[in-house]
Every structure is written in structure tokens, then in C-alpha cells.
C-alpha positions in Angstrom: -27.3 -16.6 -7.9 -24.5 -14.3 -8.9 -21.7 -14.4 -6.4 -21.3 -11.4 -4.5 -18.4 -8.8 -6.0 -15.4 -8.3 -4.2 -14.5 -4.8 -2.9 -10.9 -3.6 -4.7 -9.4 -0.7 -4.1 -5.9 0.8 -3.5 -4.0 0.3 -0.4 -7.3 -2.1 0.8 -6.1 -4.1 3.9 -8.0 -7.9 3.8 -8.6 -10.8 5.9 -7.9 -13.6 3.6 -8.9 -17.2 4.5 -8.8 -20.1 2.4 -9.9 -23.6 3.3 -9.1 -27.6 2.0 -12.1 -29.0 0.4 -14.1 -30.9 2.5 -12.0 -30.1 5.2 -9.0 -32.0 3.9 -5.4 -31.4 4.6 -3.7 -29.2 1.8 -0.3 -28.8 3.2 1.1 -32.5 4.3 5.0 -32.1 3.9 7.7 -30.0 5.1 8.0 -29.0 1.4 4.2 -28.4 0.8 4.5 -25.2 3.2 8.1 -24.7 1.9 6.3 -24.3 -1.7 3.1 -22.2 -0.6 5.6 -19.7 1.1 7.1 -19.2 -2.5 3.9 -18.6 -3.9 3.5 -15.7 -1.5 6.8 -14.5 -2.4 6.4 -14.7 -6.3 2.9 -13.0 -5.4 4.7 -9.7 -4.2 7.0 -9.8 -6.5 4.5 -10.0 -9.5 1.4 -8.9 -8.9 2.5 -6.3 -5.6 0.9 -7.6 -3.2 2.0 -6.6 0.2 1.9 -9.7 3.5 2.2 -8.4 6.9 1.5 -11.7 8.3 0.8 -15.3 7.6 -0.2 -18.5 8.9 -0.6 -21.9 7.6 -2.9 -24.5 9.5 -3.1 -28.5 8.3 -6.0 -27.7 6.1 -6.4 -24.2 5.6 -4.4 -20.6 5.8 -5.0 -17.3 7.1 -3.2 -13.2 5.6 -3.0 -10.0 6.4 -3.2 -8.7 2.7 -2.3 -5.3 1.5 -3.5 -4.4 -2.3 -1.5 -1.1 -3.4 -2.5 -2.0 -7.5 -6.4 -2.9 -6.1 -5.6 -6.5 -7.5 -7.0 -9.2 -4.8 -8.6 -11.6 -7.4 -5.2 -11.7 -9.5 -3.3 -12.5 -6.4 -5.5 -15.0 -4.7 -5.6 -16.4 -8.3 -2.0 -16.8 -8.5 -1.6 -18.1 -4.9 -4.1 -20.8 -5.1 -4.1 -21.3 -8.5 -0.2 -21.8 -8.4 -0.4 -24.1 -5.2 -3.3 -26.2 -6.4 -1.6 -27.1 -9.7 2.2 -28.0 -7.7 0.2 -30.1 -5.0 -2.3 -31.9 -7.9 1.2 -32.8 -10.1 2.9 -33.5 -7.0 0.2 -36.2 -5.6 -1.1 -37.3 -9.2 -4.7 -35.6 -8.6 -6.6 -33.3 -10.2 -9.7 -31.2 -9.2 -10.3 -28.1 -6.7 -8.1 -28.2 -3.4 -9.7 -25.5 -2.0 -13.1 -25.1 -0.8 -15.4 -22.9 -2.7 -13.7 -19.1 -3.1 -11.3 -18.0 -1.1 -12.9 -15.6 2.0 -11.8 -11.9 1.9 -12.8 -9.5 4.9 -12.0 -6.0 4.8 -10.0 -4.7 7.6 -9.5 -1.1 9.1 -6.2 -1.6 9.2 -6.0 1.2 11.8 -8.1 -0.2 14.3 -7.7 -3.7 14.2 -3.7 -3.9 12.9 -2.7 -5.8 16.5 -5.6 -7.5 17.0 -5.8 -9.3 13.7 -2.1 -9.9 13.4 -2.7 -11.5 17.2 -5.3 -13.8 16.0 -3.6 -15.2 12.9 -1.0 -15.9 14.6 -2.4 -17.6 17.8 -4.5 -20.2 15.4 -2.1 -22.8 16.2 -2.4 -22.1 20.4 -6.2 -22.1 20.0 -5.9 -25.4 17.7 -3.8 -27.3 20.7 -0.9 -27.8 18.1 1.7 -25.5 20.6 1.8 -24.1 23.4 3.5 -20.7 23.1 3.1 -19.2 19.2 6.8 -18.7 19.0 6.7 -22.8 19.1 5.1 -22.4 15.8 7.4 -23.0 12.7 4.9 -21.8 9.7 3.5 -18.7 10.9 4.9 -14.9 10.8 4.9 -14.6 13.8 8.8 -16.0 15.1 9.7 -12.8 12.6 7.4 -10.6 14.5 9.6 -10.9 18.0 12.5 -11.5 15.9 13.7 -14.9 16.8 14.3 -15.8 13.0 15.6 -13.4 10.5 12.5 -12.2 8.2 12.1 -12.8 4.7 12.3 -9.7 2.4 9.0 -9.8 0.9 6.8 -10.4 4.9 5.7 -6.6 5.4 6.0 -6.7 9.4 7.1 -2.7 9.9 3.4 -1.5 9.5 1.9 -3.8 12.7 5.2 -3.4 14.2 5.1 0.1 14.0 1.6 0.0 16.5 4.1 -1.0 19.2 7.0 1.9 19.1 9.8 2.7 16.9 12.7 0.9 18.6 13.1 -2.7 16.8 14.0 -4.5 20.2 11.3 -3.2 21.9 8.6 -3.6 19.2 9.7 -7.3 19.2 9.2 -7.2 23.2 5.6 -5.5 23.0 4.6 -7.7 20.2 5.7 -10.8 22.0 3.9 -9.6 25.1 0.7 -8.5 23.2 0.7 -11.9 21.5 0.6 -13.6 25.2 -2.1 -11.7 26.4 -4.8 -12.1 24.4 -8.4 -11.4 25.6 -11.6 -11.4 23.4 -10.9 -9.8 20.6 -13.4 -7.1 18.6 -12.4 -9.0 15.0 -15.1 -11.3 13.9 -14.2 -14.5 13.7 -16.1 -18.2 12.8 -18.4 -19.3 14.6 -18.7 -16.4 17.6 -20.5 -13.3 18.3 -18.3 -10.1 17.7 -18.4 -7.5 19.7 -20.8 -6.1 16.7 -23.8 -8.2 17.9 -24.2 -10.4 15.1 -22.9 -14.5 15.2 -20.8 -15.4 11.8 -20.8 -19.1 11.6 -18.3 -18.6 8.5 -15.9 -16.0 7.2 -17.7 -14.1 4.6 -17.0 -11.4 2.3 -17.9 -8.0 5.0 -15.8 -5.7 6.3 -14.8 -5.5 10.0 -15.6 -1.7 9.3 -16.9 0.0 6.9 -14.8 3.4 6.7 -12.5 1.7 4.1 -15.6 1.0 2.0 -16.7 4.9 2.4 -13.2 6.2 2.1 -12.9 4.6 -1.2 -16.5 5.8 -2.3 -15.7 9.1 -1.4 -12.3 8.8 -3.4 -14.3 7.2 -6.2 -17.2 9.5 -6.6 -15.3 12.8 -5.7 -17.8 13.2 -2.7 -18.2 14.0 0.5 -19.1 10.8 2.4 -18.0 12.2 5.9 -19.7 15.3 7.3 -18.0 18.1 7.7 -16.7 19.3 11.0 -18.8 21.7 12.6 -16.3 22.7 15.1 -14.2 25.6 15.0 
């Protein structure tokens, strides 16, 4: 069976998720994340890729991706790709790292901005590794409330921007938004979303489908939406 295509266009937001084959750990040093963070970097710089926020767990990894050049598979090809072949020399392996294809979900970035960035960035709460995320040294998220100075290439002024336009107090919302969390509306593994349907893994939908008709419309040159019939 042919696997399913992946939806590319400009300025596309993305859930990306990538998992350790068989479940195994792919980031066991200090260095290991160190390295994977430089991937990212050399990703942006390269291939213009655009991270508002990361996360890296024992065995697998979460973004918030931003594709201005409509270029997923040439990023995700250079991050893992890039990472694989540094961790296989490293350890003296060889073979895939990474289970299977990467998972890529396509966001609305406008209605689920906070609440995705929240979720990425509370994976190590819910995973009983810390208590508060701000504990947490190899996530986005200590930039977010600004308790470490942020790397050039993390993209954190779009989320930030959903909680004011004052820096100190969009670190203050953010870090208050991150504390309360309730159930969220994003689909995530293994639950039902507030969509009605159970996904058991992260596969390649959308969390709406407006980006998929805004493009169409863009593409085709038609009108997807109807036009208003108000004055």
C-alpha cells in the first residue's frame, strides 16, 4: 500500500512527532540532546524552517513546525536523517533509529497556538519526570516565561503574541496558562478529542481542516468558502 502523501504548503503550521524504534531511548547523553538542538538550528538556517516550540522526551520528540518554502519532508529529512547518522557513528550502530515515518498533523495555528504549545511542553509533567515544566531542561518552554535567554533560531513571538504585547507579561500569562491546563481540544494518543473520534496513534490529519481548504482555494484559484450573504 502506497503511503499516504503529506500535505505541503506555505506558511503550513505542523504537529511533528517522532518516535525511537521499538520504543528505545534515542537521546541518552547530555550531548545527544545538545546535538539534536543543532540539527534544529542548522534546519532553519538551511532549509527555513520556522520552531515555535520544542520538546525532547527519552525516546521520542515533539514541534511546533512552521514551513514558509512548503518543505516538511526536506526538513524532517535533514533532522532525523542528520541525528540518526551522529547517534549510529557515535554508538557504532547502524540501521533506523526512528520508528517508521515521522508523524505530521496539521494545525490551525490560530485556534490551537496555546493549546498545542501547552501540551508539548507539559509532556514531561504528564510523564512524572518534573513537577513544574520550568523544571524541565530540554524543552522550549524555560524560553517561553523567559527564565533562560532564547536561542535565535526558537520562533516563540507568534504563540507569545496570543497572550499580549508586553514581553514581561506574555512570559507571566504563558507561565500561568502552562499551570492550568484542563482537557485540551488537540488530539492527542491514545484519547478521545473533543472531535468524537479515539486516535490510538498520531497520524497524518489535520486538527482542522481550514488550512487544507485555504490552500485548495489558493491552489485552484476557487472559492472554497461561501460567500457572505450579509450586508
Amino acid at each position: 500500500m502506497a503511503r499516504p502523501l503529506r500535505i505541503t504548503f506555505p506558511g503550513a503550521f505542523y504537529h511533528i512527532t517522532s518516535r525511537g524504534n521499538a520504543r528505545k531511548v534515542v537521546f541518552k547523553s547530555k550531548r545527544d540532546r545538545e546535538k539534536f538542538l543543532e540539527y534544529l538550528e542548522s534546519a532553519t538556517q538551511r532549509y527555513d524552517a520556522l520552531i515555535h516550540a520544542y520538546c525532547m522526551m527519552d525516546n521520542y520528540f515533539h514541534l511546533l513546525l512552521e514551513t514558509p518554502s512548503a518543505n516538511l519532508p526536506q526538513i524532517m529529512r535533514h533532522i532525523n536523517g542528520a541525528y540518526t547518522t551522529y547517534f549510529n557513528i557515535k554508538r557504532k550502530r547502524s540501521g533506523h533509529l526512528f520508528q517508521g515515518r515521522y508523524k505530521s498533523i496539521l494545525v490551525d495555528i490560530d485556534e490551537y497556538a496555546k493549546e498545542l504549545s501547552r501540551y508539548i511542553h507539559l509532556n514531561p509533567v504528564r510523564a512524572g519526570m518534573v513537577d513544574k515544566p520550568e523544571a524541565y531542561q530540554w524543552s522550549s518552554y524555560p524560553y517561553y516565561i523567559g527564565k533562560k535567554k532564547a536561542p535565535e533560531w526558537l520562533h516563540r513571538a507568534f504563540v507569545l503574541g496570543y497572550f499580549g504585547e508586553k514581553e514581561s507579561i506574555c512570559y507571566a500569562k504563558a507561565s500561568d496558562f502552562a499551570r492550568t491546563a484542563r482537557s485540551s481540544p488537540i488530539i492527542m494518543a491514545g484519547r478521545t478529542s473533543t472531535f468524537g473520534q479515539t486516535v490510538h496513534n498520531f497520524s497524518n490529519i489535520s486538527y482542522s481542516l481550514r488550512p487544507v481548504l485555504l490552500y485548495l482555494r489558493l491552489a485552484l484559484g476557487i472559492a472554497i468558502f461561501p460567500k457572505s450573504t450579509t450586508p
